[in-house]
Residue, then its C-alpha position, 0 to 999 in steps of 0.5 A: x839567716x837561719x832561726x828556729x825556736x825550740x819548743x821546752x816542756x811545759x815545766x821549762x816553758x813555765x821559766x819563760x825560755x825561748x832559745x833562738x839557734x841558728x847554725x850554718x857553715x861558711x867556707x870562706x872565712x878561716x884557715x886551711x886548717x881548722x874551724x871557726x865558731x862565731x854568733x850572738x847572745x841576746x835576751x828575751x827583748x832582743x837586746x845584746x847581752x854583753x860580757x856572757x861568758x860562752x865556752x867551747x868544749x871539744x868533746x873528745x879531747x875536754x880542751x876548752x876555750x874562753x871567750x866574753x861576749x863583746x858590748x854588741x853581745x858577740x863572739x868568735x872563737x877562730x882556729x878550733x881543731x875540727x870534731x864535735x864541740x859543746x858550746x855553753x852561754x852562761x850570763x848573770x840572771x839568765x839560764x845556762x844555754x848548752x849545744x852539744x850539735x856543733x860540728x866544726x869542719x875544716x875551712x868552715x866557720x859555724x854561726x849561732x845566735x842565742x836568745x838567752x831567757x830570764x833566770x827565774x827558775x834553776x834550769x839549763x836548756x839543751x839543744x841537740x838538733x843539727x842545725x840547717x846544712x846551709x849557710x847563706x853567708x857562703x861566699x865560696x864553694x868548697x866540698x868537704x869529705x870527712x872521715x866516714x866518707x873515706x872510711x867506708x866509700x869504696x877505692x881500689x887505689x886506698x888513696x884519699x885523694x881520689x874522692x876529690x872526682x866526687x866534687x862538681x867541676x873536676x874531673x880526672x886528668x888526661x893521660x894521654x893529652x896532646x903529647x902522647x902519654x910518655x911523660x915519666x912526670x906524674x901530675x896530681x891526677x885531676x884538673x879543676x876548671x879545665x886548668x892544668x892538672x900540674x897547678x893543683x895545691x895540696x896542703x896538710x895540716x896546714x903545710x904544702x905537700x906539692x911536688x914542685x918538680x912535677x906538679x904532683x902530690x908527695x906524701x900519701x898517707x893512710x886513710x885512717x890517718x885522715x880526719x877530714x879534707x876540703x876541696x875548694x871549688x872556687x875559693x876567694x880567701x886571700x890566704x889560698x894561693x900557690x897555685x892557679x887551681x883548686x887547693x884541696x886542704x887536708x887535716x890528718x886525725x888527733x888523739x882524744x880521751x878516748x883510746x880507739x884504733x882499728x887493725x885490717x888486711x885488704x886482698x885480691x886475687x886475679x882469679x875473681x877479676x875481668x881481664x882487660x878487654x884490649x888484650x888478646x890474652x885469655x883466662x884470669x888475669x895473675x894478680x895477687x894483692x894485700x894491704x895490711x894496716x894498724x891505727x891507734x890513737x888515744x891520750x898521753x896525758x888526759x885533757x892535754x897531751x894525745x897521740x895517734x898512729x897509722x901505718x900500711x903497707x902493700x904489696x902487689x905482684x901480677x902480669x900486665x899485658x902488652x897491646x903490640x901487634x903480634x906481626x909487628x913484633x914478630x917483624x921486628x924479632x926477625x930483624x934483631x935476630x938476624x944481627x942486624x943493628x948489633x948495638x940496639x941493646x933490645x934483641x927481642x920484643x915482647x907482645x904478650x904479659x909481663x911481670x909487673x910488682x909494686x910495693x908500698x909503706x906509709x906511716x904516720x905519727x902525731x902528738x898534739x899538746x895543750x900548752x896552758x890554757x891559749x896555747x896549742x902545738x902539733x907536731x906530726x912525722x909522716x913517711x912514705x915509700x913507694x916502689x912500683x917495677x916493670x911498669x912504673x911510667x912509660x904505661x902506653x899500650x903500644x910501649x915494650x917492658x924495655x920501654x918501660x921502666x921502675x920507679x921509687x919515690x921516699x917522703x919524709x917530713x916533719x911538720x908542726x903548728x902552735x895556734x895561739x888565743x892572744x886575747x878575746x878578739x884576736x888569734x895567731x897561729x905559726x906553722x912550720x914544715x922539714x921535709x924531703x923527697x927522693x926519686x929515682x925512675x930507672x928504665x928497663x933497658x939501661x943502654x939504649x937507644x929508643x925505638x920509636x915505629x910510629x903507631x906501631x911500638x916503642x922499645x928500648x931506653x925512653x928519652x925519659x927515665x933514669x933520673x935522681x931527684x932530691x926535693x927538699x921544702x923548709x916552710x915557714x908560716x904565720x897568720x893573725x887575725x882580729x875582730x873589731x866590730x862587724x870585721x874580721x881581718x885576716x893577714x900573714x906570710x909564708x916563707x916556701x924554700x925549696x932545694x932542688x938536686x937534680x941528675x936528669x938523663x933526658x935523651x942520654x940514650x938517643x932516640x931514633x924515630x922511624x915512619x914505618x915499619x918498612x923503614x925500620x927493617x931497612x935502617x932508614x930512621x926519619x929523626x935521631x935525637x940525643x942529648x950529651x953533657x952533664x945530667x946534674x943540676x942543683x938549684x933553690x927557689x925561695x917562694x915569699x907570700x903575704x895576704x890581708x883579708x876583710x870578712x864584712x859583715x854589711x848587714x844581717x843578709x849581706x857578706x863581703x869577702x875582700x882581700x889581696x895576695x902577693x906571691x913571689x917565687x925567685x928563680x935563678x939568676x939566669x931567669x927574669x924574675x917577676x915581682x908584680x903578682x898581686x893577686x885581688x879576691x872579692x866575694x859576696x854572698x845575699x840572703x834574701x831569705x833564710x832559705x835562699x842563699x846568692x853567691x858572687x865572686x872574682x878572684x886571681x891566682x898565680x901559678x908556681x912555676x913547674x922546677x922540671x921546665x926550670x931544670x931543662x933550661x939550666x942544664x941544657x943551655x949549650x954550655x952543661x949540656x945539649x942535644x942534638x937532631x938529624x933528619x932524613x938521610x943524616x939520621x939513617x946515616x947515624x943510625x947506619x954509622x952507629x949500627x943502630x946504637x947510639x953515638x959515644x960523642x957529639x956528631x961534628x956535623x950536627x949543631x947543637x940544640x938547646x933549651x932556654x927561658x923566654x927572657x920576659x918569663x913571666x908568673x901564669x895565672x887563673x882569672x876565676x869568676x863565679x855566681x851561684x845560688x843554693x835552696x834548702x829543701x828539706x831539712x837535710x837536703x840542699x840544692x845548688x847552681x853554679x856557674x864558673x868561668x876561669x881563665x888560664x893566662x900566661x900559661x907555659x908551653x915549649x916553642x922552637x924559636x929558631x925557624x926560619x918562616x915555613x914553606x909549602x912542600x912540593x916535589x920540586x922544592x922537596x930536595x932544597x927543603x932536605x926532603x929528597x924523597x917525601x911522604x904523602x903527609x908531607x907533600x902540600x905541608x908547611x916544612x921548615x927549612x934546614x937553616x936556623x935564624x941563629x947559625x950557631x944552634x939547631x933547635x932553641x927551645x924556649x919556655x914561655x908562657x903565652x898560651x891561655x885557656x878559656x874554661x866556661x862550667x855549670x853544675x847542679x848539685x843535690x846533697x843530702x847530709x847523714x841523718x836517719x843512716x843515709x847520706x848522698x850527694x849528686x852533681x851534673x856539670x856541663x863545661x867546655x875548656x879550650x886551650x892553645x897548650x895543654x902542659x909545659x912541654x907541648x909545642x905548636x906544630x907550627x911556632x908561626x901560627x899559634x892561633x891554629x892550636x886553639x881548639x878542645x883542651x886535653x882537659x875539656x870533658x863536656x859531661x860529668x855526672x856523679x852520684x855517691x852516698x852511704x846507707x844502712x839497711x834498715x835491717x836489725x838495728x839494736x841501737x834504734x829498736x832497743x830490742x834484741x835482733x832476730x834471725x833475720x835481722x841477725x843475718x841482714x842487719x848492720x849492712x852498710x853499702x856505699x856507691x860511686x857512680x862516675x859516668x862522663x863523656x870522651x876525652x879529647x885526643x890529639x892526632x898526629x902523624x907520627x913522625x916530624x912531618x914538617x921538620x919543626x924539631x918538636x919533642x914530643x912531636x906535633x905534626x898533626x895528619x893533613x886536615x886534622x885540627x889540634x884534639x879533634x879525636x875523642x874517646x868514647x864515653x866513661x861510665x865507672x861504677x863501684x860498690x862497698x858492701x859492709x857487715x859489721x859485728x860487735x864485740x863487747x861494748x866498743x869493739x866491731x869486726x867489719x866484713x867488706x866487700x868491694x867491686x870496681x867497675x861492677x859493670x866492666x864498662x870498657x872505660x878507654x883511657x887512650x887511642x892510638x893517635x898515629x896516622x903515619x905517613x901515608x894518604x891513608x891511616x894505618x889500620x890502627x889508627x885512633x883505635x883504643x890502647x889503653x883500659x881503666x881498670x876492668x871489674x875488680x873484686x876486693x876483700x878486707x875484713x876491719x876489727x875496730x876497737 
């Protein structure tokens, strides 16, 4: 623990008044949502001073809570809305003791013990030093971003959410991975542990904000609108759970008596940006850009009832540019134009730019109400619209517009909260959610079918897109806690109910795989894929969830954290349902001295199971729907028949094949064990070690079940195999043969989950807290992931040899380094000097910059050849070249530095005009998001083979200018 006596003028120290404060953050023992303050007061000898009345007072709102101390002379005031607060100790014979330094963070508890000095004098003792930033009873690591980070930090996308890359241990999800990039199923956009990008857990304000059909975020919201957010790196609380990752917890802003609001515009021309590298195309890049935005927030009723707003919108129109080969294109043109295939609805393919537009709205309202003097409600109303044209999914380099797609996403929801003070050790808080998402993805080529030229292009109708989804979440939760001695137990349950309606059109269009270029030109398709029968479905999944946790106070330097979660998520009655997720945390942290702090901890987290696995094996069970696949000679002969189309009914020859769920179905989960220390340095600047392993256990992945036990391929075996003609990726190749353990079905797809993960992190990290206008931070971590499955719909390239899948995971990244921070120049400060400015410091002062500097290693591609080499039936494939192991091509090295430069006016008292300044990739590294991961057919790798076809952003520019008032 922290303690620091507090020198008083000689006319205080003349009372005889020593003031003991001690100050930290413990991120591990209260909600996803607010705050804590908790200590102890005692007298000048040591001993505890009971019944002290101590007051917390929210500077912004006047909203005030209560408390005496227990006989032990302690106190704990949970659940507090997180802001500055002054807290006052008041006890017959004593000297009022006021601190107005206490800053409560969302997720953290803040300490102080309070050595309280005889009366014998009138006097009150003030305190306004920050305490030491850290906290040796810490048994979990989490990152907390607040308000001025978001606010001033640079971010081309303005979403929040992409500050969560500046915590150790996380890093950006794959796009590419081990299946190719086509998925139209956006995930949250970072993995933590090396887990997979779709188990991450957002919640805000206390609710869950998951797209439980993807895996992804759903409603965004302004960054004006967000107070704070707190991504939990490796936290033991028995509360956090819906995932197997890392929650990241979100409190949006509240109104106080103060009014305050900013308005601002953001734009960007393309005429000041680079033009990606991997194109062939030359000048500036078309692009312009604006996004407008209005924040005001203030009081209803002074001291009880607060609003505030927010609400942006954007709208961007410009060109993308396509990385087809020229003579590819012009190959293909030449065939579409000669008539030949008339039912391939594509007659043309484009290899330069093309248009490209997106459209956003985000608003956002919240009230909250003091009800009397213990209780608390919120309710807020968030919205958002999003439309993005010509290149909503589907983005891969080598894929035409026609390939590509629109999408159109809506949120809505109402959520709420009322936190209640039920006595002086003892807290409840109910919080509630009614929201609704609608998506709809909608191709450019409406007809079909998709043209897939391994390596080369991919046109037409994708197997992915035109779907509608609506996802509705009626949540309810409730959570109490008590104090009794050195405990503080905590326990709830949360009722998650979720609708899913469904119309997924996966495969409708048919899909036509060809091995070459040659073989296109000449109709001779290796694979036909297409599905028939009813695209909707509709279904529920009720999710029940109840924890109990103890914060054991040992001893003055020893913490344990110990608790149990039990998750339940009902499937359909088609599914086997698992009722034995029990989830155990325990964590412990040690200080053996006021400037070392150890940290310890093991928990289990299950997973949620991802609904778009859910809805493939309810719609494509044999009976609503199915698919159906031909290879070789039976594929050109549809293709032939069809005159390149796809077919109007099931083909009577072709058995169907279809999706199921593994019988045994069981709940994935992480294994999360940590050690860690952190060191106060200065008194602003710590530095930590951690290390982290984590588990990944019953992971899901997509199987055929079906097979029969492969063959070598050989050219004598070749036409009993239905390979008459076979390529050189072939010959020598384990092939399966034509006939299927179930007569009835071609393909069975199942969806288990008997993959794992092993993921093994350490990081080191420097941070350094805002004082004197400056505030940075800094981590290097160096991990290794491993994994046999890196999604749900991954395959093994061969379904009897699991063990020869394991290899790099598609979210292993072996270096990370991050450096960001804030600083002013120290150039023209009135408010320090205390006198007026000169020329200089008028023309250089008030000038904030902000970094971000990202530099990482390669990310792991997975090879293949293209086509379905070894006749596994895999969708997307996953034949790999002959000697080539599972992701053993790598991207190169990412560096991605970006800069704010801001210079702000004032205008009257409270007013300030900012002028702002932001570059993206400042050094226009060529940040490779993708390869070219198709070898093709023969001994040889086509000449594009693992080249780059796919850029992060190049060098960008953006202005905005901010009036706050």
């Amino acid at each position: 623990m922290f303690s620091s006596e507090r020198r008083q003028p000689a006319g205080l120290s003349l009372a005889g008044v020593v003031v003991l404060a001690l100050a930290f953050s413990c991120a591990a023992q209260t909600s996803r949502v607010a705050g804590a303050v908790q200590g102890s007061v005692v007298d000048q000898t040591g001993s505890a001073v009971g019944a002290a009345t101590v007051t917390l007072r929210h500077q912004g709102t006047n909203q005030t809570r209560k408390m005496l101390t227990n006989s032990e002379g302690s106190f704990r005031a949970g659940e507090l809305p997180v802001g500055q607060y002054e807290l006052r100790v008041e006890s017959g014979g004593f000297s009022p003791y006021v601190n107005v330094a206490i800053v409560v963070s969302v997720g953290t508890v803040v300490q102080i013990a309070v050595r309280l000095a005889p009366a014998t004098v009138q006097q009150q003792i003030t305190v306004s030093e920050q305490p030491p930033p850290i906290d040796p009873t810490q048994t979990t690591e989490a990152t907390t971003i607040d308000h001025d980070r978001i606010e001033e930090s640079p971010v081309v996308s303005r979403n929040y959410l992409d500050f969560v890359l500046l915590a150790p241990q996380l890093t950006r999800s794959n796009t590419q991975g081990a299946t190719g990039g086509k998925n139209a199923l956006a995930d949250s956009g970072f993995t933590f542990a090396g887990l997979r990008s779709r188990s991450n857990s957002l919640y805000i304000d206390g609710v869950e904000n998951n797209d439980e059909f993807a895996g992804s975020a759903r409603t965004e919201l302004s960054p004006e609108t967000v107070q704070e957010f707190q991504v939990v790196n490796n936290g033991l609380s028995a509360e956090s759970g819906g995932g197997a990752s890392g929650p990241i917890n979100v409190i949006t802003k509240s109104g106080v008596n103060t009014f305050h609001g900013d308005a601002f515009v953001f734009v960007q021309n393309g005429a000041l940006n680079a033009r990606d590298p991997l194109t062939n195309e030359t000048g500036a890049p078309d692009l312009s850009r604006y996004r407008a935005g209005l924040s005001a927030g203030g009081p209803i009723v002074r001291d009880r009832t607060f609003y505030y707003f927010a609400g942006e919108q954007e709208g961007a129109r410009g060109d993308d540019s396509s990385l087809i080969p020229p003579s590819v294109a012009s190959a293909i043109n030449r065939v579409l134009e000669s008539g030949a295939f008339p039912r391939i609805a594509t007659r043309a393919i484009n290899p330069t730019v093309f248009r490209v537009a997106r459209a956003e709205t985000e608003v956002s309202v919240r009230l909250d109400h003091r009800i009397g003097n213990n209780h608390s409600l919120l309710l807020k109303y968030a919205s958002t619209n999003n439309r993005e044209a010509g290149d909503g999914f589907n983005t891969g380099g080598l894929v035409d517009p026609s390939g590509r797609g629109s999408s159109f996403v809506e949120d809505q929801g109402v959520t709420g909260s009322l936190v209640s003070v039920l006595s002086n050790n003892a807290l409840n808080s109910v919080r509630f959610q009614v929201s609704t998402r609608r998506a709809v993805l909608r191709t450019t080529d409406q007809i079909g079918p998709e043209i897939s030229i391994a390596g080369l292009v991919d046109f037409g109708r994708p197997y992915d897109g035109n779907d509608k989804r609506r996802e509705n979440h009626y949540e309810l939760i409730d959570v109490a806690s008590a104090t009794k001695g050195r405990h503080l137990v905590s326990f709830g349950g949360d009722l998650d109910w979720i609708n899913e309606n469904v119309s997924a059109h996966e495969g409708l269009g048919a899909v036509y795989t060809f091995p070459t270029l040659d073989a296109f030109q000449n109709g001779q398709p290796d694979q036909y894929r297409q599905a028939f029968g009813n695209p909707t479905t509709s279904f529920a999944t009720p999710r029940y969830s109840g924890f109990i946790q103890d914060h054991w106070t040992l001893a003055n330097r020893f913490t344990v954290d110990a608790g149990i979660r039990y998750d339940f998520e009902h499937l359909p009655a088609q599914f086997k349902q698992d009722v034995n997720d029990f989830a155990p945390r325990i964590g412990i942290a040690y200080s053996p001295s006021p400037t070392w702090a150890i940290r310890a901890g093991f928990g289990m987290f299950f997973d949620r199971y991802l609904l778009a696995a859910v809805n493939r094996a309810l719609q494509k069970n044999g009976l609503q729907a199915f698919e159906q696949v031909a290879d070789g000679q039976a594929a050109t002969q549809i293709f032939q028949t069809e005159l390149g189309g796809s077919a109007t009914n099931p083909i009577p020859s072709v058995r169907p094949s279809i999706f199921t769920a593994d019988p045994n179905l069981q709940t994935s989960r992480s294994e999360i064990a940590t050690a860690g220390a952190e060191r106060l340095i200065t008194r602003n600047l710590t530095a930590s070690a951690t290390f982290l392993f984590a588990r990944g256990v019953r992971l899901s992945r997509t199987r055929n079940v079906n097979l029969l036990p492969p063959v070598v391929l050989t050219l004598s075996n070749a036409a009993s195999l239905g390979i008459p003609n076979p390529f050189p990726q072939q010959l020598g190749r384990l092939v399966f043969p034509p006939a299927r353990l179930s007569s009835t079905f071609d393909d069975i797809y199942q969806w288990e989950n008997h993959a794992s993960s092993v993921y093994k992190g350490l990081s080191l990290s420097l941070n350094r807290r805002l004082a004197n206008e400056i505030e940075f931070s800094g981590s290097y971590t160096l991990s290794k992931a491993i994994d046999d499955a890196s999604d749900f719909d991954e395959q093994p390239e061969n379904p009897y040899l699991i063990r020869a899948e394991r290899a790099l995971s598609s979210n292993d990244q072996r270096h990370r380094f991050v450096l960001s921070g804030t600083f002013d120049l120290p150039i023209g400060d009135e408010e320090e000097t205390k006198k007026p400015s000169g020329v200089i410091a008028k023309l250089f002062g008030n000038i904030e910059v902000a970094p971000i500097l990202i530099i990482g290693s390669g990310r792991p591609i997975n090879p293949l050849t293209g086509f379905d080499a070894n006749r596994s039936g895999s969708f997307p494939l996953a034949s790999r070249p002959l000697g080539f192991g599972r992701n053993s091509l790598s991207t190169p090295a990412q560096v991605q530095f970006d800069l704010r430069v801001l210079k702000f006016f004032k205008i009257g008292e409270h007013g300030k005009l900012d002028f702002v300044a932001e570059s993206f990739n400042v050094l226009n590294h060529t940040n490779v998001a993708a390869l070219n991961q198709f070898y093709g057919p023969e001994s040889s790798p086509l000449p594009v083979f693992s080249r780059p076809n796919k850029a992060s952003i190049p060098r960008q520019l953006q202005f905005s200018i901010d009036f706050e008032f």
